[in-house]
N, C-alpha and C positions, 0 to 999 in steps of 0.2 A: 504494500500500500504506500503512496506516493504521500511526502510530507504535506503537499495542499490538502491532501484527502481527508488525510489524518486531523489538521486545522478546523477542517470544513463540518465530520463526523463530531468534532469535539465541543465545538461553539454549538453545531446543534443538538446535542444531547445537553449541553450545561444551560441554553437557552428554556429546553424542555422543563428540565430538572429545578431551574430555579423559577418559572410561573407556576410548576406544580408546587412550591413549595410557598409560594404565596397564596395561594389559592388554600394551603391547607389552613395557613394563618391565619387568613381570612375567617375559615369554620370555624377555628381555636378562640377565637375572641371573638364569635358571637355564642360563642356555647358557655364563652365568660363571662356576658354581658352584665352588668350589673354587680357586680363581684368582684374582690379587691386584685385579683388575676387579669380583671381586663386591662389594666393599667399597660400590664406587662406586655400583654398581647396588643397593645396599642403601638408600644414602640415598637416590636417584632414587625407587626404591617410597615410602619413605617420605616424601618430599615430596607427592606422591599420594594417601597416606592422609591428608595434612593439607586440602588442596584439598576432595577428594569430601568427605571427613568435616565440612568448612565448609559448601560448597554442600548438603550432604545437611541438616543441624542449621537453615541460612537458610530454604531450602526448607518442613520441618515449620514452623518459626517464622512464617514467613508463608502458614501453609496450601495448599504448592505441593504437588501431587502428584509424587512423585518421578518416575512414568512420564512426565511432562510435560519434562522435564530430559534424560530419558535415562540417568538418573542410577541405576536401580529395580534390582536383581538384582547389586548389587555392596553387600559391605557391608566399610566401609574396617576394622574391627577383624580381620574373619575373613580376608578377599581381600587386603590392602594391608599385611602384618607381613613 
């Protein structure tokens, strides 16, 4: 396997791997809602918003298709607050 490929497989699996892990976040601190744990799970989402919203800004910057990342149908202002 050719080092671009390798590049390519790897942004898209860590693209995958970190909206699923917002997305779990997401559950996590509404299952904490009202509880002194949502606190926590507040700043966990919002670490998240900071990440996607990096790799999302990198991505355009360097003319990455965001479907290429896995990164596409999450938008950290609306989804990540």
């Amino acid at each position: 396997m050719k080092d671009t490929e390798k590049l390519r497989n790897y942004l898209l699996d860590v693209g995958q791997l970190i909206k699923e892990s917002a997305q779990r976040a997401l559950e996590e601190r509404e299952k904490h809602r009202g509880q002194p744990a949502q606190e926590f799970y507040d700043g966990y989402v919002l670490g998240f918003h900071r990440i996607v919203s990096l790799m999302q800004q990198e991505a355009l910057a360097f003319g990455i298709d965001l479907k290429a990342l896995h990164l596409d149908g999450i938008e950290p202002d609306r989804d990540l607050v």
